[in-house]
Wavefront OBJ file of the C-alpha trace (Angstrom):
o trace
v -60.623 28.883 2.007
v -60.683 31.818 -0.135
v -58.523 34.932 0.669
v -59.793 38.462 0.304
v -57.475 41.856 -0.007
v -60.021 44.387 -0.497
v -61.415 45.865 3.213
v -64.168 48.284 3.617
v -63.258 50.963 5.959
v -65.683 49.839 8.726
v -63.568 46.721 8.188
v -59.922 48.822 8.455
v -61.150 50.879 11.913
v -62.322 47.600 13.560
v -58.149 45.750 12.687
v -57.004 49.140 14.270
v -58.666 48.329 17.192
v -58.310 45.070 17.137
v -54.292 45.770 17.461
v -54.441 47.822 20.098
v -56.370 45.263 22.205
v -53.610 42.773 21.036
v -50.814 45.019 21.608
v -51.636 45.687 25.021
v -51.664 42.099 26.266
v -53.405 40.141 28.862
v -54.824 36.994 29.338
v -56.304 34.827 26.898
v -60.154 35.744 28.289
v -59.756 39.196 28.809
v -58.363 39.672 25.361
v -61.220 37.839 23.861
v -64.211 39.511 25.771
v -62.382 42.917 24.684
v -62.229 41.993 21.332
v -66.323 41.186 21.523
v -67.147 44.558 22.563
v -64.787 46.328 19.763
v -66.579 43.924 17.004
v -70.276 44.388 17.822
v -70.925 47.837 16.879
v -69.873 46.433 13.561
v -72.210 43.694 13.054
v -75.253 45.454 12.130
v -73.331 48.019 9.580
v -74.795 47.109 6.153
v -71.275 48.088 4.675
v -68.717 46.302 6.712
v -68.186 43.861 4.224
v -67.721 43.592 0.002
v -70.351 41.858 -1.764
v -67.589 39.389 -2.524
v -67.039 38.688 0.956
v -70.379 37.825 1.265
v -70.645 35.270 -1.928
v -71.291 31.602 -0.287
v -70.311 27.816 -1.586
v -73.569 26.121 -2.663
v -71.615 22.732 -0.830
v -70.307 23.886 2.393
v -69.804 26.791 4.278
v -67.394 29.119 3.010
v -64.667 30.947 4.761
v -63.475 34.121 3.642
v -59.978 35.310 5.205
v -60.505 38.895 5.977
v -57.099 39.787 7.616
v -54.392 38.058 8.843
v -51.991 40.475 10.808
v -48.502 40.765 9.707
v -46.885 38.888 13.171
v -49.967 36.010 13.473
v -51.061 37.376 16.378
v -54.891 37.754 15.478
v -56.805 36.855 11.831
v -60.564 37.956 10.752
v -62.856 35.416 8.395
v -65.900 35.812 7.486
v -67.835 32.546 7.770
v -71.060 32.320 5.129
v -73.568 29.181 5.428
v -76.138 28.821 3.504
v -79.597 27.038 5.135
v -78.350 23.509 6.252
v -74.427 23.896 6.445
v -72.881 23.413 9.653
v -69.046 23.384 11.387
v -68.213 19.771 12.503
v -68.436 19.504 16.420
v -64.869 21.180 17.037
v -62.481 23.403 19.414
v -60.202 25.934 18.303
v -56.643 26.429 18.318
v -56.444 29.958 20.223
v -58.978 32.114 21.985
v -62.101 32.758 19.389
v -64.695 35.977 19.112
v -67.907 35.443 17.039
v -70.644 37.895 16.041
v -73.576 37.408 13.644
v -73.325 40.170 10.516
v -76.840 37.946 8.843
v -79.095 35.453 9.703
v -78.545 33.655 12.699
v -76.770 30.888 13.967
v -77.684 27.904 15.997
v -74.901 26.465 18.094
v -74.722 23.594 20.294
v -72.312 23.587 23.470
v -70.424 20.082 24.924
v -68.570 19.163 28.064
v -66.749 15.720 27.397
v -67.906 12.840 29.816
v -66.133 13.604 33.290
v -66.113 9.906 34.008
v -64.152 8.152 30.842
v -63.931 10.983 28.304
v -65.879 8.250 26.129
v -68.673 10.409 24.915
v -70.099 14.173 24.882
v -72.740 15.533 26.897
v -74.961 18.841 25.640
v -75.142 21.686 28.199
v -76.579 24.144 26.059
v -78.055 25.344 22.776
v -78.743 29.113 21.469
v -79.761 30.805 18.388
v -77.694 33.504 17.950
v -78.800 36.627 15.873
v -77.434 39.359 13.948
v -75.581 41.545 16.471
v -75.226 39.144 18.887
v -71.667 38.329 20.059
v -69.490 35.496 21.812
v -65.950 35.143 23.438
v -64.473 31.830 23.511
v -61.808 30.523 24.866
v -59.841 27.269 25.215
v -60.303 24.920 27.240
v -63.817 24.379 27.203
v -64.997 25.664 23.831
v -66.674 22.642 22.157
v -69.483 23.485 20.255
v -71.233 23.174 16.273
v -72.745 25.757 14.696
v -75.682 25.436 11.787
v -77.424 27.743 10.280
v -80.771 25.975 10.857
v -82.712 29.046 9.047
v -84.091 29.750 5.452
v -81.830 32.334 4.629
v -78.084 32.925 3.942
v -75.751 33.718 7.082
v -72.891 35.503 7.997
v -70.742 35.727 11.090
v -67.095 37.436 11.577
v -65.039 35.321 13.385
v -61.639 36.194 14.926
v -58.969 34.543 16.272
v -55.636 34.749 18.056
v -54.435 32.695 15.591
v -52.359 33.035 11.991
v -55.289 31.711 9.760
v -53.174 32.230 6.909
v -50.424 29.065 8.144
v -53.380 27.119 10.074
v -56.005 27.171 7.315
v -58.938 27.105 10.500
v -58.888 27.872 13.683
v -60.081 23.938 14.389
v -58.320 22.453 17.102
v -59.672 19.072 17.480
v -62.935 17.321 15.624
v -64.608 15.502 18.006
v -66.885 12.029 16.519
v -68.041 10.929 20.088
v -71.275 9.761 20.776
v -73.788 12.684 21.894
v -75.652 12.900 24.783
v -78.204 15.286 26.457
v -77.519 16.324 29.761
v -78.772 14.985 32.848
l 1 2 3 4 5 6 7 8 9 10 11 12 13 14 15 16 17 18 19 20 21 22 23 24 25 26 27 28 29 30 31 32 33 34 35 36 37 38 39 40 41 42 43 44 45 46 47 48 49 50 51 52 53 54 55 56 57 58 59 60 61 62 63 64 65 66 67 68 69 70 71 72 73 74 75 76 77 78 79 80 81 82 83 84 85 86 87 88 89 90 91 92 93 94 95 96 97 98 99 100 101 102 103 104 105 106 107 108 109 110 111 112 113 114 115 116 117 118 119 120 121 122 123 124 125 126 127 128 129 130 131 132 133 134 135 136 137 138 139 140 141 142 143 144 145 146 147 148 149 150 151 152 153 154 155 156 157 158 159 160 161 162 163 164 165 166 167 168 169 170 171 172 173 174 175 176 177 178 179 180 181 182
């Protein structure tokens, strides 16, 4: 994880609004799908982030912390994967918006087994693209994510979560066996 101080202003307007949503409570998915529509006018902006934030592990995907606000109540990271790198098949901690800044990402959704919890079943796969968005939240929110193209990608993820004490926004890794759906 690799921490980052320096925020464009497209970066400073979207925590401003971000706080606000916060601020005024609600539930968990209203919060979230709020969130989504305040982050994807950013997503396409070709200076939203530093050319640091943007600078990807040749091993693994890289995580840049964006912000982490001063109470815990939300974080921003940008997530960088070169072609090949994926997430583990995971949950997360706290309610979770996503939105492609380059590339594209290819995510794969799970249910757990109704009958014995024993193994995961598929019930849905997308390729996400640059602009597109997501609102997750918990329970429910299994997925992976690889970026299955030939170039670099970026996505801003955040979370109402305090990255900065968790480290990730990972709930639970899940090493069932995977199955399509029925």
């Amino acid at each position: 994880m690799s921490v980052q101080t320096t925020a464009t202003r497209a970066l400073d307007e979207l925590i401003v609004g971000i706080r606000a949503i916060v601020a005024q409570g609600s539930d968990d998915r209203e919060v979230a799908e709020r969130v989504a529509e305040t982050l994807q006018p950013y997503l396409t902006s070709v200076d939203f982030l530093t050319d640091e934030q943007l600078e990807p592990d040749p091993t693994r995907y890289r995580q840049h912390v964006l912000h982490v606000e001063e109470d815990g109540s939300f974080s921003i990271v940008a997530l960088v994967w070169l072609p090949g790198q994926a997430t583990p098949i995971h949950d997360h901690v706290s309610w979770c918006v996503v939105g492609v800044h380059q590339g594209e990402e290819h995510e794969t959704v799970y249910d757990i087994d109704t009958t014995d919890a024993s193994y995961l079943v598929v019930t849905g796969q997308t390729i996400n693209p640059v602009g597109s968005v997501a609102a997750l939240t918990p329970p429910g929110d299994i997925h992976h994510v690889l970026n299955d193209g030939d170039t670099k990608a970026v996505s801003i993820h955040i979370y109402g979560a305090d990255i900065g004490k968790l480290g990730s926004s990972i709930r639970r890794r899940y090493d069932l066996e995977v199955r399509a759906s029925s």
